[in-house]
ZANUKE-261924 format. One line per 5 residues: number of its first residue (from 1); their letters; for each residue x, y, z of C-alpha. Coordinates in steps of 0.1 Angstrom, whole numbers. Layout:
BEGIN
NUM) A) X:Y:Z; ...
END
This chain:
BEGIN
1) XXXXX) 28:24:182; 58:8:168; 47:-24:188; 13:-22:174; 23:-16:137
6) XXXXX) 44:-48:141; 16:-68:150; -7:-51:125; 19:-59:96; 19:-95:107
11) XXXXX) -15:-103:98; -29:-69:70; -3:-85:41; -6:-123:44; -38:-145:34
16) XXXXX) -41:-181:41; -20:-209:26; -44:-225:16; -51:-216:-27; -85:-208:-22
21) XXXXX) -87:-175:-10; -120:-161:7; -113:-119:7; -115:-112:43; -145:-86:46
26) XXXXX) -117:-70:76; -86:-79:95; -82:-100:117; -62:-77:139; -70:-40:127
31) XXXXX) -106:-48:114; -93:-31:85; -100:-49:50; -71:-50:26; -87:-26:0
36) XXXXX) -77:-5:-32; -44:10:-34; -28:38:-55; 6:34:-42; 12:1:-35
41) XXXXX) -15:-18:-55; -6:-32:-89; -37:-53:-107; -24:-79:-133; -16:-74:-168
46) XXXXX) -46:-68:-188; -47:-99:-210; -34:-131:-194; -12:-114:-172; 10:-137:-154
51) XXXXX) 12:-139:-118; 40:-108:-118; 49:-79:-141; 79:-61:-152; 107:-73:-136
56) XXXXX) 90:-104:-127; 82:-135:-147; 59:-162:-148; 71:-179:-116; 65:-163:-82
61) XXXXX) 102:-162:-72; 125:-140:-55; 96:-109:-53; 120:-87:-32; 132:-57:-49
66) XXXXX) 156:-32:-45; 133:0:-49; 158:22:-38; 177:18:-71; 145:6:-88
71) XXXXX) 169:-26:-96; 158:-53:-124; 147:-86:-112; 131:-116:-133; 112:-134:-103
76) XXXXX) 93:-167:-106; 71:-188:-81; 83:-214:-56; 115:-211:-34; 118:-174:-21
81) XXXXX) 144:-164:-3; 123:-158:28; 97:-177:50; 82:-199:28; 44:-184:44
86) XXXXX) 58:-145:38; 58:-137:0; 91:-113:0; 72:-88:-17; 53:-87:13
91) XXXXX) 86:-84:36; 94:-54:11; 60:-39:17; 62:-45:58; 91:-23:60
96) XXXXX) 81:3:37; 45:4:55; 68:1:90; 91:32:77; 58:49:67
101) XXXXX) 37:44:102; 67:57:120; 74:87:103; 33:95:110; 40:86:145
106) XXXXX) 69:109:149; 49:137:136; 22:134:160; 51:132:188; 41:97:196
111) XXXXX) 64:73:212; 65:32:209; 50:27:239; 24:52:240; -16:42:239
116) XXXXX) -26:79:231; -15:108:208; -1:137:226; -19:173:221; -1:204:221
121) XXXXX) -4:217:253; -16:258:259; -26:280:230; -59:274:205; -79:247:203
126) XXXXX) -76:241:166; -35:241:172; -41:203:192; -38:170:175; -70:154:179
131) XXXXX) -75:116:192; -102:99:170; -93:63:185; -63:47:198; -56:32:162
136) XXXXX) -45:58:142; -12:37:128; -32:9:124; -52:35:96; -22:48:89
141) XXXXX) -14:13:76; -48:6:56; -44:45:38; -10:34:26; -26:6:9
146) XXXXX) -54:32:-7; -23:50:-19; -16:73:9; 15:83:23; 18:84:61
151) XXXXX) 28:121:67; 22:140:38; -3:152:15; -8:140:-18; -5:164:-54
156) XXXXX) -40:153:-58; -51:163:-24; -31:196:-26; -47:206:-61; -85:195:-44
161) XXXXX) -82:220:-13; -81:202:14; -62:223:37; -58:258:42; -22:257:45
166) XXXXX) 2:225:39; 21:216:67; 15:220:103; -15:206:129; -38:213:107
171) XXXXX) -26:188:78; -18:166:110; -54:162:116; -66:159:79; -47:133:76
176) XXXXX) -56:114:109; -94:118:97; -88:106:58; -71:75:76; -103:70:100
181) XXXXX) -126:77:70; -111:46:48; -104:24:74; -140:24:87; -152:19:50
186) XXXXX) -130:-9:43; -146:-25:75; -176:-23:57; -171:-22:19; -210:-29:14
191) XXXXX) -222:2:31; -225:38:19; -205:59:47; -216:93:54; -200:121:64
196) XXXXX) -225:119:99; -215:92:106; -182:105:123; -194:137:138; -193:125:169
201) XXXXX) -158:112:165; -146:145:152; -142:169:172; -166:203:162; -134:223:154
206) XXXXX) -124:204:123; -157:193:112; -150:215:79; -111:192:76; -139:159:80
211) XXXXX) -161:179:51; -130:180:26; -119:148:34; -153:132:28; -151:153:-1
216) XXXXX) -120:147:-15; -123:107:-12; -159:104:-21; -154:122:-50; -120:104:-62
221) XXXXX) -129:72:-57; -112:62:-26; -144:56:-5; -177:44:-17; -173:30:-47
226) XXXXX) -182:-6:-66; -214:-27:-71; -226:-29:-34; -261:-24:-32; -261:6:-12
231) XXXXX) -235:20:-38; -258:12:-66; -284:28:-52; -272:61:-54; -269:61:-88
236) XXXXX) -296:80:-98; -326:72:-118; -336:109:-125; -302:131:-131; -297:167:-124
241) XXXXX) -271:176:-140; -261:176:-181; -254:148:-204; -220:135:-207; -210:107:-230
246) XXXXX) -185:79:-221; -166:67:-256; -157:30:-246; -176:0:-221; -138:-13:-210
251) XXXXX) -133:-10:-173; -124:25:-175; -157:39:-191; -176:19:-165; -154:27:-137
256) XXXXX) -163:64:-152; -197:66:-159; -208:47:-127; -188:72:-106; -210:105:-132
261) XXXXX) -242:87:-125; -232:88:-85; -227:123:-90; -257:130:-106; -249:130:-147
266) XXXXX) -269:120:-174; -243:93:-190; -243:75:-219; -219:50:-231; -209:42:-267
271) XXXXX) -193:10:-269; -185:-5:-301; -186:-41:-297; -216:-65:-287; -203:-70:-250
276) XXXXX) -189:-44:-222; -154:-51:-209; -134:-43:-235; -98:-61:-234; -117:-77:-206
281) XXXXX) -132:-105:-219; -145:-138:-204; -162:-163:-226; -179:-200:-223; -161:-226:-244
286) XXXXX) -189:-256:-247; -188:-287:-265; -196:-326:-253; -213:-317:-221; -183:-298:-210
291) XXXXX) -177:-262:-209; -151:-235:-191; -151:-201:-185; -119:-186:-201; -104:-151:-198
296) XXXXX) -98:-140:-234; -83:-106:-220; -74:-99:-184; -72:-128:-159; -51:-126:-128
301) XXXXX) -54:-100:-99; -16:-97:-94; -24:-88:-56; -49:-90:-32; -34:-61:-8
306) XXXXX) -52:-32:-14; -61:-44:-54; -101:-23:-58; -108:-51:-78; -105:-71:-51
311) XXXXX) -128:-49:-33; -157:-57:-66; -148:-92:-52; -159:-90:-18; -187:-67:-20
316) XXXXX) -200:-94:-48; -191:-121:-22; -171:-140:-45; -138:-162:-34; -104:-161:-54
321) XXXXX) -84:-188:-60; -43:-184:-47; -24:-191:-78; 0:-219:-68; 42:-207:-67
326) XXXXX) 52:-237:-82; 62:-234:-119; 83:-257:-137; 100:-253:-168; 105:-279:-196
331) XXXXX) 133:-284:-222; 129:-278:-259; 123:-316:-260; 102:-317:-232; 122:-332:-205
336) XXXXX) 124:-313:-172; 150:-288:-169; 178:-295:-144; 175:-277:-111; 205:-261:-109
341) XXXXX) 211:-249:-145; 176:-232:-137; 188:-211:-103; 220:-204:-122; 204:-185:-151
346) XXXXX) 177:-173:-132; 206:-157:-108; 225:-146:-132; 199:-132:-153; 191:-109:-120
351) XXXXX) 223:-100:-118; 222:-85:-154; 194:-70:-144; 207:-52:-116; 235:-42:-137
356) XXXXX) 218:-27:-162; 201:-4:-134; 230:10:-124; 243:13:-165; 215:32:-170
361) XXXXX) 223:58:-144; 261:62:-158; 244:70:-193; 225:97:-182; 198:109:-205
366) XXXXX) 213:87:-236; 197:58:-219; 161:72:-230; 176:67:-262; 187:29:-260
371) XXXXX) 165:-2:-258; 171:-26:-233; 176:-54:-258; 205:-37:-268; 215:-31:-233
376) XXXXX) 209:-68:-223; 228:-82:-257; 259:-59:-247; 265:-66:-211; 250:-103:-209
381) XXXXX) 274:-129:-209; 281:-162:-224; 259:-193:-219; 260:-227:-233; 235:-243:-254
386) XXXXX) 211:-253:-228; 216:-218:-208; 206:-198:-233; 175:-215:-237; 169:-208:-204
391) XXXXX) 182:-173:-209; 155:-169:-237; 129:-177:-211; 133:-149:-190; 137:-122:-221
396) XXXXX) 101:-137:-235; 90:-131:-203; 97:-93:-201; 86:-92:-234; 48:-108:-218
401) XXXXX) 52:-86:-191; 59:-50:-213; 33:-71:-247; 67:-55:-266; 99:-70:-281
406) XXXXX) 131:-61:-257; 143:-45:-287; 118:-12:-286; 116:-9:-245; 137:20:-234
411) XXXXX) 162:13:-211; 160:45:-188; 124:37:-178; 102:1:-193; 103:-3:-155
416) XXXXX) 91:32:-145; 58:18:-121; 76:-4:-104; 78:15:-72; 42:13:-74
421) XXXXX) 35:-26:-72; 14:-46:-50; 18:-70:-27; -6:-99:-15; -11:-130:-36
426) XXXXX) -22:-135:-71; -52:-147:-76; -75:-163:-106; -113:-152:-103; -132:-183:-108
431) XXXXX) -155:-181:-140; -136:-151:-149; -130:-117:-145; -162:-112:-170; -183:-116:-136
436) XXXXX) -169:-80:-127; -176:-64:-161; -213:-78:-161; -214:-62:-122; -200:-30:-132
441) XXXXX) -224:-28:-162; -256:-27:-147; -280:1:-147; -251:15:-164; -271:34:-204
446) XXXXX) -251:12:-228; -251:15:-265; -235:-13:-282; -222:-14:-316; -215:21:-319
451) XXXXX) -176:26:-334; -169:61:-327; -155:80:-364; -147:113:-349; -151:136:-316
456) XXXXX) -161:174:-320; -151:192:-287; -152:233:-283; -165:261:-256; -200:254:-261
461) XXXXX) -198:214:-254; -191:181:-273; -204:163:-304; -194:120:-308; -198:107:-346
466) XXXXX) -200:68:-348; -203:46:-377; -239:51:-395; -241:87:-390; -254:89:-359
471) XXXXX) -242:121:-339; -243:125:-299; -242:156:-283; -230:162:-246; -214:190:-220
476) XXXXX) -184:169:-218; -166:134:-236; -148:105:-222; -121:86:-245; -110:54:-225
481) XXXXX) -107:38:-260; -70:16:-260; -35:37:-269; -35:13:-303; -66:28:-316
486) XXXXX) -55:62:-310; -25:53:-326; -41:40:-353; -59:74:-359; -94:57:-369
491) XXXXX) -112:85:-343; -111:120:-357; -108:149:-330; -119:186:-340; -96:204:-332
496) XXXXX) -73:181:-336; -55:173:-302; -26:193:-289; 7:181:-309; 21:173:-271
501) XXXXX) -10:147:-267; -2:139:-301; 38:130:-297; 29:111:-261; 6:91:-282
506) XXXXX) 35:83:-306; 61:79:-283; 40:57:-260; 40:17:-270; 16:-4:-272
511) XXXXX) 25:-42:-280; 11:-75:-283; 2:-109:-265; -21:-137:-275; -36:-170:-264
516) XXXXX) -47:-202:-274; -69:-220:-248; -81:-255:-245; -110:-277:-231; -97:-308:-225
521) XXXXX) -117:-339:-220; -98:-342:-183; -72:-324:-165; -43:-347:-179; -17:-322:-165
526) XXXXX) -28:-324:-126; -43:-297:-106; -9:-294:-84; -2:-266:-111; -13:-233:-119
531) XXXXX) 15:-227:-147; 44:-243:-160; 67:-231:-188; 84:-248:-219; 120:-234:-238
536) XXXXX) 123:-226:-273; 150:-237:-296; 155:-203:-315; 151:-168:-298; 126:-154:-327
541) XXXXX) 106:-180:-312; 115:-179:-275; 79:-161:-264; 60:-189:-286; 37:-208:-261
546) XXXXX) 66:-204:-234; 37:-203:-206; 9:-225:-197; -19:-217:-176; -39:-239:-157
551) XXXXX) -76:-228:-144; -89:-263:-145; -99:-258:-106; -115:-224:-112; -135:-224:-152
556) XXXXX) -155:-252:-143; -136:-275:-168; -102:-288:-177; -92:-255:-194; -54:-248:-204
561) XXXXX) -41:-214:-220; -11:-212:-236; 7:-174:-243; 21:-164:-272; 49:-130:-266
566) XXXXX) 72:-111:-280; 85:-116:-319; 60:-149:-322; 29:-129:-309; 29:-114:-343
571) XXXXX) 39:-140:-361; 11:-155:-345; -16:-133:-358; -10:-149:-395; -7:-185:-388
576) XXXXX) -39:-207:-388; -55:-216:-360; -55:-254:-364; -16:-253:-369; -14:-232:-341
581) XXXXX) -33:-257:-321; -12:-288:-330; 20:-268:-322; 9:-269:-285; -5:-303:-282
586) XXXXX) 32:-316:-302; 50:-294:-266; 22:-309:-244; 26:-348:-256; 70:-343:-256
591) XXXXX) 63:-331:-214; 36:-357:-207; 42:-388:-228; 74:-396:-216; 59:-395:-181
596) XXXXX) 31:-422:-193; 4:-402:-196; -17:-395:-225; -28:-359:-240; -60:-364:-257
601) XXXXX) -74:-342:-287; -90:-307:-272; -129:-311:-272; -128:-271:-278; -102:-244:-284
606) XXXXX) -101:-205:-294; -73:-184:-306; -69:-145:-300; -60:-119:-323; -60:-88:-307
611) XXXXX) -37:-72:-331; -60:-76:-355; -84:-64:-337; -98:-26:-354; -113:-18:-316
616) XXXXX) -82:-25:-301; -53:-27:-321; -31:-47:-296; -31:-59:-262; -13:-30:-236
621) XXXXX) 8:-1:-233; 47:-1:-229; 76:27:-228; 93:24:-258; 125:39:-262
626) XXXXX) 121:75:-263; 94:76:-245; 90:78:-207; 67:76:-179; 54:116:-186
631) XXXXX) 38:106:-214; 14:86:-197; 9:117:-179; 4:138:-211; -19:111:-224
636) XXXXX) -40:115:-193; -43:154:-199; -78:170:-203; -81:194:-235; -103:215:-249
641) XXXXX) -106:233:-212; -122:205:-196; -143:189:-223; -125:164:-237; -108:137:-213
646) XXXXX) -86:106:-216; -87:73:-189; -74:39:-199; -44:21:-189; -23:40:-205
651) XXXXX) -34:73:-191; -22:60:-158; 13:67:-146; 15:42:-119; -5:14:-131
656) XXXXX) -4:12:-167; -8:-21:-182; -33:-32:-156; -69:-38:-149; -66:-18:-122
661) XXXXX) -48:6:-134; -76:9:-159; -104:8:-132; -85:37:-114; -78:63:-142
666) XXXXX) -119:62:-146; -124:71:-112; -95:98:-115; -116:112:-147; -152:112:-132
671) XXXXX) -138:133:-106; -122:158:-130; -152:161:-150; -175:172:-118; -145:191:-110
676) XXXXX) -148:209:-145; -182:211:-142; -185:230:-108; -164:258:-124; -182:261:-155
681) XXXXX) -209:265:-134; -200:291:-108; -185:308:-134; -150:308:-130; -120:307:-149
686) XXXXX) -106:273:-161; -73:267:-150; -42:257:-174; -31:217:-164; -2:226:-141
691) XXXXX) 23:199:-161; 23:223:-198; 33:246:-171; 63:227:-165; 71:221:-201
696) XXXXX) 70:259:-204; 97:264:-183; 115:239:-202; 114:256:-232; 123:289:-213
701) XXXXX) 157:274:-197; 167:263:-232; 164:297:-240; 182:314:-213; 212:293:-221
706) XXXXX) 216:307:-253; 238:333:-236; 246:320:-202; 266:340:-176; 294:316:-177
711) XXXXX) 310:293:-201; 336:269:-197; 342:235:-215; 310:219:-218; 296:235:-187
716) XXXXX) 271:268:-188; 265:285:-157; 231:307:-151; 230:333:-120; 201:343:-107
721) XXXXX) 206:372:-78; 244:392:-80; 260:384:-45; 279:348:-42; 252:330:-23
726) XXXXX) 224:332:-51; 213:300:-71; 225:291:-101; 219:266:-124; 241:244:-144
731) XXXXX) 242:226:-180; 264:198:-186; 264:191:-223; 276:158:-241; 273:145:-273
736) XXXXX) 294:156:-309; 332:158:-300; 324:165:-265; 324:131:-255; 339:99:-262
741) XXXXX) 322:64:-259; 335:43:-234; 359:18:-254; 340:-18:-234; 310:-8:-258
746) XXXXX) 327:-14:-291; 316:-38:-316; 281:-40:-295; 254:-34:-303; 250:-5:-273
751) XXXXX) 278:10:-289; 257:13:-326; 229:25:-310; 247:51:-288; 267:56:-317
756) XXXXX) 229:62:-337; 218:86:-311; 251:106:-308; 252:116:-349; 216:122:-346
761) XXXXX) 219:147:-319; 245:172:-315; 245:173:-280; 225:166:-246; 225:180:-214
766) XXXXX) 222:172:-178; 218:197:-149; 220:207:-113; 216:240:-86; 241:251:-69
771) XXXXX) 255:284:-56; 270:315:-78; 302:309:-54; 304:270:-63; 297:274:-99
776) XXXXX) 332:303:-96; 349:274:-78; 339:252:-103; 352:271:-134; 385:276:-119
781) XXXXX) 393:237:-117; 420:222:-136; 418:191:-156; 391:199:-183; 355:187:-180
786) XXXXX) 366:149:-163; 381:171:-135; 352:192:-132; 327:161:-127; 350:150:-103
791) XXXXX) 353:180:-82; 313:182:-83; 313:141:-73; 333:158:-41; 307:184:-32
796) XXXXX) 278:160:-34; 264:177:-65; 243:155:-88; 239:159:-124; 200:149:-130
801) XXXXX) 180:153:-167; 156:185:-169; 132:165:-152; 151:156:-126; 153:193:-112
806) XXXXX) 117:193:-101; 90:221:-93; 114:245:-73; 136:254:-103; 110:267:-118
811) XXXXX) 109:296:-92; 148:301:-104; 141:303:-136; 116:326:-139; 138:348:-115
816) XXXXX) 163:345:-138; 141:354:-167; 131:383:-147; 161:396:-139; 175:395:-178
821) XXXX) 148:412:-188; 154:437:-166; 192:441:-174; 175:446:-212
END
């Protein structure tokens, strides 16, 4: 198996070299197709999303990551550190993918060498592991790119049902037939798979595990989804069930109300503008017998392994185009920048990077509090003129990547999904990514032109006002409108939303980015380029037009966009267009003059405003500081007891910021709105969302520690049973007079901020579980807190955030709660 795995690495994450693409409809080696991933697939930035996101920047380079630490690196194309063929994010994803297949393998007993999968030999029938085909790491390795992991269940698969007891041969063989059940649909991504079709594959004994499997991925979105023909004709013409309404035509609310229709929902969709798509948005710029297709919102599929738009792609038969690595960078005068200064920012800029990773961890919870401007401007170091140009660069490129300035992304988690990214090469969609909103549109009941003033929700079903008067009743309502318009507050919810939906929504960010783009008369520039960047002279202007992209091999004319980030993206918003325009041709003659070659006048060109815009209100979602990635959750939360819902990039965890992140978190909604449905109509009681759960217990420790069991310093001490070996739980607090900065911050800016948060907030705390007879030990130590830390540093005990102590403390702290209240 391990043999096989190799050889099935080696050919599912590479494409061609060649930069036009041609999705494979399977692989070469595992006849597997590289399909839609929740796990490791990471779509582009909605917008103009270049080639990588958060810690990357416009150029390809250095992809690797450290995701044990979840380091920071700023990576650009052309001259990786590994095989020029092998992308190093696709080393990375080989050996997690290796890691994963093995850990299946040793949990069906299997060795390296072994063809078949070893049953367990005497006893019941239904105690064997089956043997569907000799393949089964092979699928193991095309479910990881779907977003499953190799020898476990998923939350989502645990909350749907799908086996009777997690753990064990039974879970064994669910999995083995979830894997079979992808891999044979991504052979075929144009066919409808059903569940017959593998009954005589399956053995008779777990025919009900192929049932909930077939279940479960049908009805999530993992198998049988898109605009293939056979898929579209399920949606039906004549539906049974009640009316639901979809507010929003972006990728989501199709993604959504494609999936209803499937399941047999009357759907309608109020859009507000003229066209579906939403913040993706492909339009013709025509003039002189020339015209190019140009991607106002959304452009690059940042990964082809396992990206479900790339799955639209191939089941429309339509070829990407590889985005070339090369990306050179030019002076503030135009001239090219010098090689080596380059690496040695670029390098060094990593290194800060990975710095900051590990100063984040140091700072505990603070670092939620901090932005990681002010953790960049403390700890970076000096540069000369030129370098910090180049430094500049890289910060407007994280501010592109987050559509926020550094100085409002938190420090303890703008990075949060990057465990989550894709690998496979970036790709442009020739004639736009518009192609897959006009698929995903049809046969879908559109209304166009309908702004949505204020959604009614309550036990008895839904009611949508828009603009005009016009009311829409339903069972159940979709919002997949963007976070800015929610923050914005133009769409009125009765009752008003939970004031936990309401804070995420606050907390959340949700910045900027905007484009000018240009039809050319001829492709001056060369097509030997995808992108190119140019320095700024001040850093309020760093993100001004500090990346060009080229599509002039892939809109059908000699079309250049140039991005607009960070500070100068608003800035941007309130200059004219014409001056606008002229800025970029003055950067585009100071490259291209010197070199002898003429930059004519633009024949056509069009600049966005998408902060301006009242049905958007900006361009994507960021974690500002304060925030974190659970808000994302929170925003994603159904209310109302299932008839109000939430998709939208910024309802999804993993992928925010994305197309696909977008396209997924409308799949993820269809299927808790049949879920909804089905209880409502057997009858049964609605269950509370498991994570306000969580938050109770929150708010419950807080309250036990009024009067803890122990106190000693700034460490509290809760017990749960009497004798020595029960849990307990600890507090660490910091903050007031506790706790002194660490002198290397002063006169920083880190230091005012930590300075801020300190005199704003008495005191936080930090936490672990450990044993009654450790937490004794610990309160006899001498040296004050610093000696306590360290004598917990000795046992292995790590202090996390509230968070960090997960699902099973809960259990302890209801014991706890229990056991008080008895004592009373």
């Amino acid at each position: 198996l391990h043999a096989s795995l190799q050889d099935a690495i080696q050919t599912e994450s590479l494409l061609p070299n060649s930069n036009v693409v041609q999705i494979p409809d399977s692989d070469p080696d595992t006849g597997n197709s590289a399909g839609p991933s929740s796990d490791f697939a990471r779509e582009g930035l909605l917008w103009s999303s270049a080639i990588p996101k958060r810690k990357r920047s416009g150029r390809i380079r250095n992809l690797a990551r450290d995701f044990s630490s979840l380091s920071f690196n700023s990576s650009r194309p052309g001259n990786a550190g590994n095989s020029p063929s092998v992308p190093s994010s696709v080393q990375h994803h080989r050996t997690q993918m290796e890691d994963s297949a093995v850990l299946l393998s040793r949990k069906l007993g299997s060795t390296s060498n072994s063809d078949t999968i070893p049953k367990k030999t005497g006893g019941d029938v239904s105690e064997e592991i089956i043997v569907i085909n000799k393949e089964a790491t092979a699928e193991a390795l095309t479910a990881l790119t779907a977003g499953f992991p190799a020898d476990s269940l998923t939350d989502e698969e645990i909350e749907y049902g799908v086996v009777g007891e997690v753990g064990g041969i039974e879970q064994v063989n669910y999995i083995l037939i979830r894997n079979h059940l992808i891999s044979r649909w991504r052979e075929d991504v144009s066919i409808w798979v059903t569940r017959d079709m593998f009954l005589r594959v399956i053995p008779k004994h777990c025919h009900e595990l192929l049932d909930r499997a077939y279940g479960y991925l049908v009805s999530h979105g993992y198998i049988n989804f898109g605009v293939a023909p056979a898929i579209k004709d399920k949606m039906l013409l004549d539906p049974k069930r009640s009316n639901v309404i979809v507010i929003g035509a972006g990728l989501a609310g199709l993604a959504a109300a494609r999936q209803l229709m499937v399941f047999g929902f009357k759907v309608t969709v109020l859009e507000g503008r003229r066209r579906a798509g939403g913040r993706v948005y492909t339009t013709k710029l025509e003039c002189k017998n020339r015209s190019a297709a140009v991607d106002l919102g959304g452009s690059v599929l940042t990964g082809t392994l396992g990206n479900p738009l790339g799955i639209l792609a191939r089941q429309l038969s339509l070829t990407l185009h590889k985005v070339k690595d090369k990306c050179p960078l030019y002076g503030v005068d135009g001239a090219p920048v010098n090689p080596d200064v380059d690496q040695k920012v670029e390098d060094n800029f990593n290194q800060l990077l990975d710095k900051l990773s590990k100063v984040r961890v140091s700072m505990g919870e603070v670092s939620q509090d901090v932005s990681l401007g002010a953790a960049l401007e403390t700890f970076r170091e000096t540069f000369s003129e030129e370098e910090m140009s180049l430094y500049n660069w890289h910060v407007a490129n994280l501010e592109y990547a987050n559509a926020s300035l550094i100085s409002r992304l938190s420090l303890a988690f703008w990075d949060q999904d990057d465990p989550y990214d894709m690998g496979g090469d970036h790709c442009f969609l020739p004639g736009g990514n518009g192609r897959l909103v006009q698929a995903m549109a049809e046969n879908v009941p559109i209304q166009f032109e309908k702004t949505v003033q204020a959604v009614r929700y309550g036990s008895d079903g839904v009611q949508v006002s828009v603009v005009g008067g016009q009311t829409y009743t339903g069972d159940m309502v979709l919002c997949t409108v963007p976070l800015g318009v929610l923050k914005s507050g133009s769409i009125k919810f009765v009752p008003e939303l939970p004031q936990r939906k309401l804070d995420a929504i606050r907390r959340l960010g949700f910045g900027l980015l905007n484009k000018v783009a240009l039809v050319f008369p001829n492709a001056f520039w060369g097509t030997d380029l995808d992108t190119f960047g140019h320095l700024s002279d001040h850093p309020s202007r760093r993100g001004e037009f500090f990346l060009f992209y080229s599509y002039a091999t892939v809109a059908g004319g000699p079309l250049l966009i140039a991005l607009v980030a960070g500070e100068a993206a608003y800035a941007f918003e309130v200059v004219e267009p014409a001056e606008s325009v002229q800025r970029v041709l003055r950067i585009l003659r100071d490259i291209y003059e010197p070199q002898g070659i003429e930059v004519p006048d633009p024949i056509q060109t069009v600049c966005t405003r998408w902060g301006g815009d009242p049905l958007s209100r900006g361009s994507y979602s960021n974690v500002a500081v304060g925030a974190s990635g659970d808000d994302y959750d929170i925003l994603a939360e159904s209310v109302g007891d299932g008839r109000l819902f939430f998709a939208g990039e910024a309802t999804n965890r993993r992928y925010p910021a994305t197309m696909h992140g977008a396209l997924l978190s409308g799949f993820r909604e269809a299927a808790n709105m049949d879920h909804f449905f089905r209880v409502r109509t057997l009858g049964l009681k609605v269950e509370k969302n498991p994570s306000q759960n969580a938050h109770a217990c929150a708010a419950l420790l807080a309250d036990l520690f009024r009067q803890p069991d122990l106190e000693f310093g700034g460490f509290s001490v809760l017990f749960g049973r009497k004798h020595a070996g029960s849990t307990a739980i600890l507090r660490v607090a910091f903050g007031g007079q506790r706790k002194k900065l660490d002198p290397q911050y002063s006169n920083k800016l880190l230091f005012e901020q930590l300075q801020s948060h300190f005199n704003q907030q008495q005191e936080f705390h930090i936490y672990t579980l450990l044993s009654k007879d450790q937490a004794l030990q610990l309160r006899d130590v001498r040296g004050g807190d610093d000696g306590r830390l360290n004598f917990l540093e000795k046992l292995g005990i790590k202090l996390v955030g509230r968070k960090g102590l997960g699902p099973s403390a809960d259990s302890v702290i209801a014991s706890i709660k229990a056991e008080k209240s008895n004592r009373r």
